[in-house]
C-alpha positions as CSV (number, residue, x, y, z in Angstrom):
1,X,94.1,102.5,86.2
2,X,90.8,103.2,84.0
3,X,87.8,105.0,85.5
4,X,85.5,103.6,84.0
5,X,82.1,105.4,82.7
6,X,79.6,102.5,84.6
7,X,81.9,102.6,88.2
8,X,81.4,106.5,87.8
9,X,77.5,106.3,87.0
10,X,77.2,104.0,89.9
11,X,79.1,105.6,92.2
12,X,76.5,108.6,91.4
13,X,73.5,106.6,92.0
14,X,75.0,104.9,95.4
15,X,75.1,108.3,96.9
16,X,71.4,110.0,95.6
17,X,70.0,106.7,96.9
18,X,71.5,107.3,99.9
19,X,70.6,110.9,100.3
20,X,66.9,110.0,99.2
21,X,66.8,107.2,102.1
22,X,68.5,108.1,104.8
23,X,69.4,111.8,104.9
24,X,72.4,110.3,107.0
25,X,75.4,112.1,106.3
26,X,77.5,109.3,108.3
27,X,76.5,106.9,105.0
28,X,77.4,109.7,102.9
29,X,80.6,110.0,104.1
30,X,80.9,105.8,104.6
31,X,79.9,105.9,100.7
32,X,82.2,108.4,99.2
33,X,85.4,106.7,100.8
34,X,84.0,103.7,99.6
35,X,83.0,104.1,96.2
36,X,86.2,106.9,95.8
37,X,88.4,104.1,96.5
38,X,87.0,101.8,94.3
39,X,86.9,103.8,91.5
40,X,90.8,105.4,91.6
41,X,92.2,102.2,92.4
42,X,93.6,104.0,96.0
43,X,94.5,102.2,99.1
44,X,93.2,104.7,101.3
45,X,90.6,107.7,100.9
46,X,89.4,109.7,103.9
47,X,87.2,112.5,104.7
48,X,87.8,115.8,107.0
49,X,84.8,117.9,107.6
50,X,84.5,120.8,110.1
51,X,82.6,120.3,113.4
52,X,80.2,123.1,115.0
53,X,83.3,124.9,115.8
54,X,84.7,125.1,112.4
55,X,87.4,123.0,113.5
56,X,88.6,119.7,110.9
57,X,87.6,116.6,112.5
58,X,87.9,112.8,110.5
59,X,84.2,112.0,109.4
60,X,85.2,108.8,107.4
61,X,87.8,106.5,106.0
62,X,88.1,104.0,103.4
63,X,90.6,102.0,105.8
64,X,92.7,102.0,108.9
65,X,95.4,103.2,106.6
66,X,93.1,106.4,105.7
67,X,92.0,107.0,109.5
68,X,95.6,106.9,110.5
69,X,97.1,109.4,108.0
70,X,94.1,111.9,108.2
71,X,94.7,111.6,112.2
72,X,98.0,112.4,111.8
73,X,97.1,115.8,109.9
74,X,94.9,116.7,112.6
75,X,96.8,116.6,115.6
76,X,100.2,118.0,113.5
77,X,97.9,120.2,111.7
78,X,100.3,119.8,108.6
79,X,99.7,117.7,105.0
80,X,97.7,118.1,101.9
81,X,94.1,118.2,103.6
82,X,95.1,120.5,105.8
83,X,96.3,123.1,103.0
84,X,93.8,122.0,101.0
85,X,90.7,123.0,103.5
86,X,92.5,126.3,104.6
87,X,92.9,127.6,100.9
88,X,89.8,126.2,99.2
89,X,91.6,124.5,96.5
90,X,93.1,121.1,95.5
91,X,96.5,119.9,96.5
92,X,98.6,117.6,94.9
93,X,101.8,115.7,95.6
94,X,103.6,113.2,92.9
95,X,105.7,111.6,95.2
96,X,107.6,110.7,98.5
97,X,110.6,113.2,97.9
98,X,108.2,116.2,97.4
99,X,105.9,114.6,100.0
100,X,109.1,114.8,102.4
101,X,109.6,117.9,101.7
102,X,106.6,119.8,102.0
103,X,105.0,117.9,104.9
104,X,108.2,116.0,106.6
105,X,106.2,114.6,109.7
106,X,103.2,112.8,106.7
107,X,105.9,111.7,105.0
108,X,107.3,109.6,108.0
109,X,104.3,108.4,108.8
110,X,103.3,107.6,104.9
111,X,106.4,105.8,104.2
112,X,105.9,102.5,106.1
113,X,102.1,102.5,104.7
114,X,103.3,102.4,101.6
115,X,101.5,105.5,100.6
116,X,104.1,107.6,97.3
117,X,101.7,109.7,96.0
118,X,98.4,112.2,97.9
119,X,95.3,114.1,96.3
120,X,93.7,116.5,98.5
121,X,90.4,118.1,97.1
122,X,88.1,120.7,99.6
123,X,84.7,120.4,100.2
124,X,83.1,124.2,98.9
125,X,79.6,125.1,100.1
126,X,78.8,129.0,98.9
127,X,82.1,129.6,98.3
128,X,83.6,128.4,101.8
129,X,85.3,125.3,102.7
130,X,83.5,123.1,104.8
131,X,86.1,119.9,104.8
132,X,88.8,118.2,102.6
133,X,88.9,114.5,100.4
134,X,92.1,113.1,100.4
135,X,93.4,110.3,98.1
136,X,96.5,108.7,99.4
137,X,97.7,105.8,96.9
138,X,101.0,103.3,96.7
139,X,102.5,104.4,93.7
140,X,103.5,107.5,92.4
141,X,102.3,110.3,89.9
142,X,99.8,112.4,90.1
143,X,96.3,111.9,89.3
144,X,95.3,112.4,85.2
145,X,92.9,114.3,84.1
146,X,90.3,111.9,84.1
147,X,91.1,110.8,87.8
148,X,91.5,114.2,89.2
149,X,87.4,115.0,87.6
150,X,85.9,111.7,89.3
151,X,88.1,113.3,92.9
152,X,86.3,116.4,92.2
153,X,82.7,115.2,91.3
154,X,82.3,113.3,94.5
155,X,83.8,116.3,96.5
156,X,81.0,117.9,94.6
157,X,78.7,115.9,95.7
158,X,79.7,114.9,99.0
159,X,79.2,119.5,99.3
160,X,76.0,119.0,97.4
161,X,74.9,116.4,99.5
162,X,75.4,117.8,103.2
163,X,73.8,120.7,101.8
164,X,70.6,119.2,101.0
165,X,70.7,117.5,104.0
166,X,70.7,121.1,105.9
167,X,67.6,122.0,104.1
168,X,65.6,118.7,104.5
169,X,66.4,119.1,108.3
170,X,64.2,122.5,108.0
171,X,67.0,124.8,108.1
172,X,69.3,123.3,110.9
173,X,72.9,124.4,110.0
174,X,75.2,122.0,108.0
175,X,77.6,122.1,110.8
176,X,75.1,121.3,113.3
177,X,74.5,118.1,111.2
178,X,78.2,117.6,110.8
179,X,78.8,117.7,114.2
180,X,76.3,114.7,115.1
181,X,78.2,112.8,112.4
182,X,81.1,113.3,113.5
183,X,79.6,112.8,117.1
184,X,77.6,108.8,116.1
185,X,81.1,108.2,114.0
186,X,82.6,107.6,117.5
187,X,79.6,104.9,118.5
188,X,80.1,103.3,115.1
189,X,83.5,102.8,115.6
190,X,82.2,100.8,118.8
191,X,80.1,99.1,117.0
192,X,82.2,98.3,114.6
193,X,84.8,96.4,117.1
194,X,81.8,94.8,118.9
195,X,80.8,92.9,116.0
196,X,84.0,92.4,114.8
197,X,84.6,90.4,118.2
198,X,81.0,88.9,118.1
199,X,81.4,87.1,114.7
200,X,85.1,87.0,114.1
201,X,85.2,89.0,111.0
202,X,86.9,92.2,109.7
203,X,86.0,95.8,110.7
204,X,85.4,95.9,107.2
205,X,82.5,92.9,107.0
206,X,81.2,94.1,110.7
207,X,80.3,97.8,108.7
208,X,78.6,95.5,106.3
209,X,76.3,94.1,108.8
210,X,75.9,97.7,110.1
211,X,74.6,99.0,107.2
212,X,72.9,95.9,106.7
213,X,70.9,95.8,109.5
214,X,70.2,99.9,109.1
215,X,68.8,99.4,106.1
216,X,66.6,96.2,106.6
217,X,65.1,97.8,109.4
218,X,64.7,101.4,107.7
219,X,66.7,103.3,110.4
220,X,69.8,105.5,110.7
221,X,73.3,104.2,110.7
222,X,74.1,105.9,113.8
223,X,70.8,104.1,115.8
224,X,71.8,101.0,115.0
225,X,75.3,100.9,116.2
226,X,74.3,102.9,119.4
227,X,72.2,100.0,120.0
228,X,74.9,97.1,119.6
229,X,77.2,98.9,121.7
230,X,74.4,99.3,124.1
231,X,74.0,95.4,124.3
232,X,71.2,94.7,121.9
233,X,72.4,91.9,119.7
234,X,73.1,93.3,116.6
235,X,71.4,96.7,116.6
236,X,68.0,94.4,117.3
237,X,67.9,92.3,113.7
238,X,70.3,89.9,112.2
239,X,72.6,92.0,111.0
């Protein structure tokens, strides 16, 4: 696949405008997967950052797919994010056989998602590791070298962006912000199923109207879905 020059440019400006908006580094997250995804062609992209005890914890994912194979790596503490967090450097793996044998539980747990080939790239904020992206796609080789530059710009900028974040909160730590991320990720999981059930669509289309509804009203992701799990009807507008 072609990464094109316009996905990459608005890829760019989906995530400053979210920064300048929000300052929600839930949406972040949400939009890297996203907009990672779309431009590498990959089934699943996912996104480890460390909570307030410097421990890896799933922030987003692109798909159930994503969720499931960045879960596994937590709880098994093995696979390419993993190594990739811990050493502060990318990790790459071409294929199944080498994905067998380096990380033997992934690779079980890859095989019936179809996923051949993984990109891991950390997170680096002053030097230090704060999380991992991974790219987990259905066919083999690894990324070229046009791929593997868009994998590390929005792991730039996902660093960049958390960051920033820390210093428009007046000087609250990044991993204090983190952790609430990680924390609302729960209740917009909730959300997520609750509207899923509510309008008979996809967890996909029911993020939509979360976002939707966040930004119509001007309010943080996380508000909104603690608020249609609490029983207001769709976060309070018509999401």
């Amino acid at each position: 696949m072609s990464v094109g020059v316009r996905g990459v440019a608005a890829a760019v400006d989906e995530v400053a405008a979210l920064l300048a908006q929000h300052g929600d580094p839930l949406e972040l997250a949400d939009g890297l997967v996203r907009r990672c995804a779309q431009l590498l062609g990959a089934e699943a992209v996912g996104l480890l950052v460390e909570d307030s005890g410097r421990r890896l914890q799933l922030l987003a994912g692109s798909s159930g797919t994503a969720q499931e194979l960045e879960l596994f790596q937590l709880g098994s503490e093995e696979g390419p994010c993993v190594e990739c967090h811990a050493g502060a450097v990318p990790v790459s793996c071409a294929g199944p056989q080498e994905m067998a044998r380096r990380w033997p539980g992934l690779a079980l747990v890859a095989a019936p998602l179809g996923v051949l080939s993984v990109h891991a790239e950390p997170l680096v904020v002053a030097g230090r590791s704060i999380g991992a992206l991974g790219v987990f796609r259905e066919r083999e080789g690894a990324l070229d070298e046009v791929e593997a530059a868009v994998v590390r710009a929005m792991a730039a900028l996902g660093a960049v962006g958390f960051t920033q974040l820390e210093r428009v909160a007046a000087g609250r730590r990044v991993q204090e912000q983190l952790q609430r991320a990680l924390d609302s990720r729960v209740v917009l999981e909730q959300a997520k199923g609750v509207l899923a059930e509510r309008h008979r669509v996809s967890p996909d289309e029911a993020f939509e109207r979360l976002r939707a509804a966040a930004r119509t009203g001007r309010r943080p992701l996380h508000d909104v879905a603690r608020e249609v799990v609490g029983g207001v009807p769709d976060g309070g507008t018509a999401a």
